[in-house]
N, C-alpha and C positions, 0 to 999 in steps of 0.2 A: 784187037788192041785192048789189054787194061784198063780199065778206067778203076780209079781209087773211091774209094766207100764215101758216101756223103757225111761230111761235119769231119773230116780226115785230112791232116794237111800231112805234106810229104817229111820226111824223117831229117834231112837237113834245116827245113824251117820249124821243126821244132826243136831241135836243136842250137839254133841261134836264139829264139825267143827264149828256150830254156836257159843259155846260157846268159843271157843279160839280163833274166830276171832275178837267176842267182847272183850275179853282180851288183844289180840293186843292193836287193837284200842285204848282200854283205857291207855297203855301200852302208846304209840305214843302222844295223846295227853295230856297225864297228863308228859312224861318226855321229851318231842320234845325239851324244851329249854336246856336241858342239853346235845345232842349231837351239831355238827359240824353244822354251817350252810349249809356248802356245800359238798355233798360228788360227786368227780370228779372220773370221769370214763371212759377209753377209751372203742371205740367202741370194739378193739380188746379183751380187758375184759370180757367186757358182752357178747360178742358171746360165747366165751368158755364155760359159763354158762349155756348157754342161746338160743344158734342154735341149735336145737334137729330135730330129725326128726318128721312127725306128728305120736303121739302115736294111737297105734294100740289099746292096751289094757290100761284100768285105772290103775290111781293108789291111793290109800288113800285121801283121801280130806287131812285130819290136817295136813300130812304135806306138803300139795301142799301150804295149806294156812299159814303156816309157814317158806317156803320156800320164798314165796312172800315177806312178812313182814320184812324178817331177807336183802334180798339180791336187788331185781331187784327195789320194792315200794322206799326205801330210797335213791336211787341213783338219786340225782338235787341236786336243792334249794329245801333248807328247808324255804319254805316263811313265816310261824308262827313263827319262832325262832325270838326270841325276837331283834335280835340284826340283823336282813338281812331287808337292807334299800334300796334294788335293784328291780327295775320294780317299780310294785304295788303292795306289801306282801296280804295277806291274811289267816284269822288265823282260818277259818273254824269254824265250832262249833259241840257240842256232838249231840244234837239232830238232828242237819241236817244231819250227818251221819246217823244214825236211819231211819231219812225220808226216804233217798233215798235206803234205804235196802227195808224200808216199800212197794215205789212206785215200785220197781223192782218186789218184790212178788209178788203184786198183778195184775200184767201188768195192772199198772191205764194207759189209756191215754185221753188225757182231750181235744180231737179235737172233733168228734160228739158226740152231748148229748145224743143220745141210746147205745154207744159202753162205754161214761165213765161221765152220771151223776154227781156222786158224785164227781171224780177229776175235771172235768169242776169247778163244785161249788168249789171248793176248789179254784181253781185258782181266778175264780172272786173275793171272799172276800178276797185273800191276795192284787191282783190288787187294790181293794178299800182300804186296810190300808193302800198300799205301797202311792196311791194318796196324803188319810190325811196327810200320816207323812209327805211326802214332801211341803205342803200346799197348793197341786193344787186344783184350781177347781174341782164340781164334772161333769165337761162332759167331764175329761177325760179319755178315758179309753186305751186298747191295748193288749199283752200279752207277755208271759214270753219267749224267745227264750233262745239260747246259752252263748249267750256273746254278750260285745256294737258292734262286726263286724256285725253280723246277724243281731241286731237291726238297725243299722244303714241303711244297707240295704237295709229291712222291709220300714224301714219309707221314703230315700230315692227314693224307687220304686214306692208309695203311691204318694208319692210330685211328681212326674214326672208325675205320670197318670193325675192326679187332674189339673197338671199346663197347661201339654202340651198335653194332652191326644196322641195319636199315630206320631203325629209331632215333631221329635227331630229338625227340621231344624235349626240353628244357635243357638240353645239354651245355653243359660249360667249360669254355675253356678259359689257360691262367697265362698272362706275361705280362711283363712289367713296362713302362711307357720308353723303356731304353731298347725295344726289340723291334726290328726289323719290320719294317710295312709290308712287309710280302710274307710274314706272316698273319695278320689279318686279310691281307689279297685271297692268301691259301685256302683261309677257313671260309672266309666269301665263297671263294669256286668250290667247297668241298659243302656247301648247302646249309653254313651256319650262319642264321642273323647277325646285327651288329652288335646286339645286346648279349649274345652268346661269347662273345670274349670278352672278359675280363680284365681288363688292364690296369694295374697296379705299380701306385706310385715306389721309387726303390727304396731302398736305405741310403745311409751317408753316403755312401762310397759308391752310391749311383747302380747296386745291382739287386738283383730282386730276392725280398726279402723277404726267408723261409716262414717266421712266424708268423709275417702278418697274411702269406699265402694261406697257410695252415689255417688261420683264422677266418679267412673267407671264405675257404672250402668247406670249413663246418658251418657257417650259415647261411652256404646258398644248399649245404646239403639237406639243413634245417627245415628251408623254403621250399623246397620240392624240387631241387633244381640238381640233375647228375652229373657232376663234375668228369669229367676225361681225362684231362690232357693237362702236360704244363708246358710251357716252352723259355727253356733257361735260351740264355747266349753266353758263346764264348769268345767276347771280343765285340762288346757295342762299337756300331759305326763310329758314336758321339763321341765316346772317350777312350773305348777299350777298354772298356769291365769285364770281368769275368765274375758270372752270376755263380754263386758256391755251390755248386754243384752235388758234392757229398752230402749237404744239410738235403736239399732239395730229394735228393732222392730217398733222402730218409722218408721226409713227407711225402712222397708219393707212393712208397711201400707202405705205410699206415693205411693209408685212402686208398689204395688199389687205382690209380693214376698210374697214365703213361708220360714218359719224363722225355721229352726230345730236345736236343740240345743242337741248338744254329751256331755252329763252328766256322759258316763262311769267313770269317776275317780270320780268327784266331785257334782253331783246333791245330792248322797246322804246326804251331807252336809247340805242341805236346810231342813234336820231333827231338826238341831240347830238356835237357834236365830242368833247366830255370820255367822253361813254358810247362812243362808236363806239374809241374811242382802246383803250377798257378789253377790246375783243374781237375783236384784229386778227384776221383769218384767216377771220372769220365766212364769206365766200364760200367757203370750200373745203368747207365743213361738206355731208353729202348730203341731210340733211333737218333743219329748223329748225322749232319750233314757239314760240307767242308766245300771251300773252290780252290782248287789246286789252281785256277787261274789268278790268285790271289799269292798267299804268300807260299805255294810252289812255284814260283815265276813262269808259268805256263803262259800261251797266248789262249786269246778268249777262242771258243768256251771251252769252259772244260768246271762241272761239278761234281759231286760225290755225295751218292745218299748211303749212309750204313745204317743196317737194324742189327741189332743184337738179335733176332728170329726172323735172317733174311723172306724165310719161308710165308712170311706175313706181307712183304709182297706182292709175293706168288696168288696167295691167296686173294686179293685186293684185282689185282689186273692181270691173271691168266682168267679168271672164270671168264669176264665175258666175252670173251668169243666162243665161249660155249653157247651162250643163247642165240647167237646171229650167225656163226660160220657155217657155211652150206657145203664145207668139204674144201675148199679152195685151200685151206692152210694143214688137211690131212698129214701129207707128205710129210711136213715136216714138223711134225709132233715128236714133244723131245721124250726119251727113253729114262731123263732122268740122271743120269750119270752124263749123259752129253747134252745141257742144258740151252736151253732158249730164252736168252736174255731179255727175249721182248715180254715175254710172261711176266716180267718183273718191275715192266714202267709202263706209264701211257703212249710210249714210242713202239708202233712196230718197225719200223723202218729207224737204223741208228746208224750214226757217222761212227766211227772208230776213235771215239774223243781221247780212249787210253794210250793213243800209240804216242802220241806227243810226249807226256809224261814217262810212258815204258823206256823211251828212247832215251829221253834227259839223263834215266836215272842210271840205267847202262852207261852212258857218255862219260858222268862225272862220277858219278857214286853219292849213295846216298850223306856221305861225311860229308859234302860239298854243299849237300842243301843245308843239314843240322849247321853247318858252319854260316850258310846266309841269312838262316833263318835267326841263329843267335847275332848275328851283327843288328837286323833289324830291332831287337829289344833291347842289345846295345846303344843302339841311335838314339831311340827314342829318351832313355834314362839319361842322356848326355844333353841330349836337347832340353830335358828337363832341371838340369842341375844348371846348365848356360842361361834357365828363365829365372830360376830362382835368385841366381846369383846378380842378376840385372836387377837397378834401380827403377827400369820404367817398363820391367814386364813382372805379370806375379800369374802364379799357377795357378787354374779354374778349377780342375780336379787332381783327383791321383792319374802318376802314369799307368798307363795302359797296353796293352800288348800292343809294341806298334804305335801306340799312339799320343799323342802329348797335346795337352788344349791348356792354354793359357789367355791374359789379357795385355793391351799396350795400355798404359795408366801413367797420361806425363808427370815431368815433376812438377810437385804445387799446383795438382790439378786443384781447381776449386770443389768446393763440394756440391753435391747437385749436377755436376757435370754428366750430361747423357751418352754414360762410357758405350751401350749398345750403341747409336749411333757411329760411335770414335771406330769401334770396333767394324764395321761396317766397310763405312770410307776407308780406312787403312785395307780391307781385304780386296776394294775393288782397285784402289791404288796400286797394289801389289799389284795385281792382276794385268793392269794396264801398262805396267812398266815394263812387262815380259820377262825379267828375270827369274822368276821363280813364282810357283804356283802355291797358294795353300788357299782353303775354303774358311767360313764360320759355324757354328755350332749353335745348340743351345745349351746348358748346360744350368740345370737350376734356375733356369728362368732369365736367365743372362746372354747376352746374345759374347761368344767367344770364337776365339780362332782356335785353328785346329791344325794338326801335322799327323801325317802319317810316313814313319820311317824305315817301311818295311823292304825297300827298294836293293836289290844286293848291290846296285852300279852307286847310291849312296856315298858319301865317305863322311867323318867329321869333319873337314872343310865346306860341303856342301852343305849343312844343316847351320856351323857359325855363322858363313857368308848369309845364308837365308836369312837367322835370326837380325843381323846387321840390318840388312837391307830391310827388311820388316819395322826396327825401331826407326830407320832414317825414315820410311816413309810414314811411321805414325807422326814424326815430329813435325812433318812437311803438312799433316792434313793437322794437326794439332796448330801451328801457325795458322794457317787458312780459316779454322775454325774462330782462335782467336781475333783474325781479322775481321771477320764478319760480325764479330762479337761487337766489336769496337762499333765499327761501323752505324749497328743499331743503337747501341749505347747512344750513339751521337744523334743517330734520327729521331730516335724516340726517347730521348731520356734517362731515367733510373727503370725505367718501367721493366727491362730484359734484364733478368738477375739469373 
């Protein structure tokens, strides 16, 4: 008699489990915009649910997979919901779900070319459209990691070996107080002090700012001190800046500086005439990172590190397995022409993060993303023109790829009034009321709210209704405020002013 392989269930019950978890799925994303943006959950909740002991015996797939779907899956943000303008949303798409069921079956992994060929290939040619679309040059290349941390990283670690190779001695790095925390994490894990970054206050418009970089480079280079590295961004979290990149590279070509530009939010913009416009220079940059989990509507993860001299690397994380490998990875030593992608990151072992994206862009075409990707800066400039044009919101900064940060400021506020505060209350107000999601900011020292519009499921109804619902509830914590105002007034006095 047969007996069937262990961890193997028979072909008919995978097939029902398969088919009802595509039904879910379809189920979530065809009606995601009609539940809750947010469903909030204490920790004490979901244990009850959810602390089990480890099972001994199975139990039915469909409803383990209906269990998930119905209880533990839906409990966040809902970052596709049309109307949730907190973080960086992300609206996923049908076929990248697909893909990544696809790349899971098949255990692709796309690090050496004799273990996975065909994903390898896969990866390269999404590598090379993701290039075109952004208009880089073709000697860029790189590979798909996690998200813009690990990219960042990646390319960080790369610039370090290249600049300084094993010498950290005084070395310095440059970004502006608008750049991403996980690039100071990088430079942490990559063996630089905390004194060794430089962080630099911006200019007006919140992006960093070539002369006074210029200026600090020559007198730390004065002090004994070797400058490396600068790190622009394309599309701060805060506001969506985009740091000028062509000045910037000018001054890193004078000083013999490596110019790496963190495009997680905002590179993929450079798909569009309007976004590409906004970051001349981008080819001059040495290494560019991007998350296609962001405004390519992909699901998480999925990042991208590019070097203009991918070979750098190569050089960075193939050597060491030279000093430890005792033969076990012989076999599959690349020839060169059939490469090994794990030579290229701190992964040897890699999921197939490109097929998601390869799929999408097959599915629709890439006119379909440059069109979602222009509605999102669309959005944003509309959400900006609907603040300005309100009595009781005014603009914190310029808009931003994507992004728009304003204030709620009632009418006949008094003066002296502690609008951080105001600002505050109203975002957790928001929050609480569950119709629509948006965070706060700082911005110049001011505590502001914040939007980001880069969602394709988005429309202008959703961002008006938003802004609505945003003023009604500042006015509701603005009442309250006042009442409490009164209230001491009364207890104490003139003393509360």
């Amino acid at each position: 008699m047969l007996t069937r392989p262990p961890l193997t269930l028979p072909a008919d019950q995978m097939r029902a489990a398969g088919g009802r978890a595509i039904e879910l799925i379809v189920e979530r994303m065809s009606e995601g915009a009609l539940g809750p943006v947010l469903v909030r959950r204490s920790r004490d909740d979901l244990e009850q649910n959810w602390d089990e002991p480890i099972p001994e015996h199975g139990e039915d797939l469909v409803g383990l997979v209906e269990r998930l779907a119905v209880d533990a899956l839906p409990s966040g943000m809902h970052s596709d919901h049309p109307r949730c303008f907190a973080f960086v949303p992300t609206s996923g798409n049908y076929p990248a779900v697909l893909a990544d069921a696809l790349a899971a079956a098949f255990l692709s992994v796309p690090g050496a070319w004799l273990v996975g060929s065909g994903p390898t290939q896969l990866e390269l040619v999404t590598l090379r459209w993701l290039r075109e679309l952004l208009g880089l040059d073709g000697c860029f290349g790189g590979l798909f990691v996690s998200g813009g941390s690990m990219a960042n990283l990646t390319a960080l670690v790369a610039a370090r070996d290249s600049m300084l190779g094993g010498d950290l001695t005084a070395a310095r790095a440059y970004c502006s107080t608008q750049a991403h925390p996980s690039i100071a994490r990088a430079l942490h894990i990559a063996g630089l002090k905390r004194e060794q970054l430089v962080v630099l206050p911006p200019d007006d418009r919140l992006r960093l700012d070539p002369a006074r970089l210029a200026e600090r480079i020559r007198q730390d280079s004065d002090d004994g001190g070797r400058p490396f590295l600068v790190v622009a961004t394309i599309g701060t979290t805060g506001t969506g800046a985009v740091d000028p990149i062509e000045e910037l590279a000018d001054v890193c070509g004078r000083e013999g500086l490596w110019l790496h530009a963190d495009g997680a939010l905002g590179a993929a913009a450079a798909a569009t005439d309007r976004g590409r416009r906004t970051m001349a220079g981008l080819n001059r940059v040495d290494s560019l990172t991007l998350d296609p989990h962001k405004w390519l509507f992909q699901p998480y993860e999925l990042g991208c590190v590019l070097l203009r001299r991918p070979e750098q690397l190569k050089d960075t994380f193939a050597m060491a397995r030279h000093f430890l490998d005792s033969g076990y990875l012989a076999v599959s030593e690349s020839n060169g022409r059939e490469p090994n992608l794990s030579d290229y990151g701190p992964q040897q072992t890699r999921g197939l993060r490109a097929l998601k994206l390869w799929l999408s862009l097959k599915t629709f075409g890439a006119k379909a993303f440059r069109d979602a990707i222009d509605q999102g800066i669309t959005l944003a400039e509309h959400a900006a023109a609907f603040i300005a044009d309100h009595p009781e919101l005014e603009p914190a900064s310029e808009t931003g790829l994507g992004v728009v940060t304003f204030r709620y400021r009632p009418v006949g506020v008094a003066p002296g009034t502690d609008l951080d505060s105001v600002q505050a209350a109203l975002a957790r107000t928001v929050l609480h009321a569950g119709f629509a999601m948006i965070t706060t900011t700082v911005v110049r020292g001011e505590t502001v709210l914040r939007m980001c519009t880069i969602n394709p499921r988005t429309s202008v109804r959703h961002v008006d209704d938003t802004l609505d619902h945003v003023v009604e509830c500042g006015r509701a914590v603005s009442a309250h405020n006042d009442r409490w105002t009164a209230k001491a007034r009364d207890r104490d006095g003139d003393a509360l002013v």
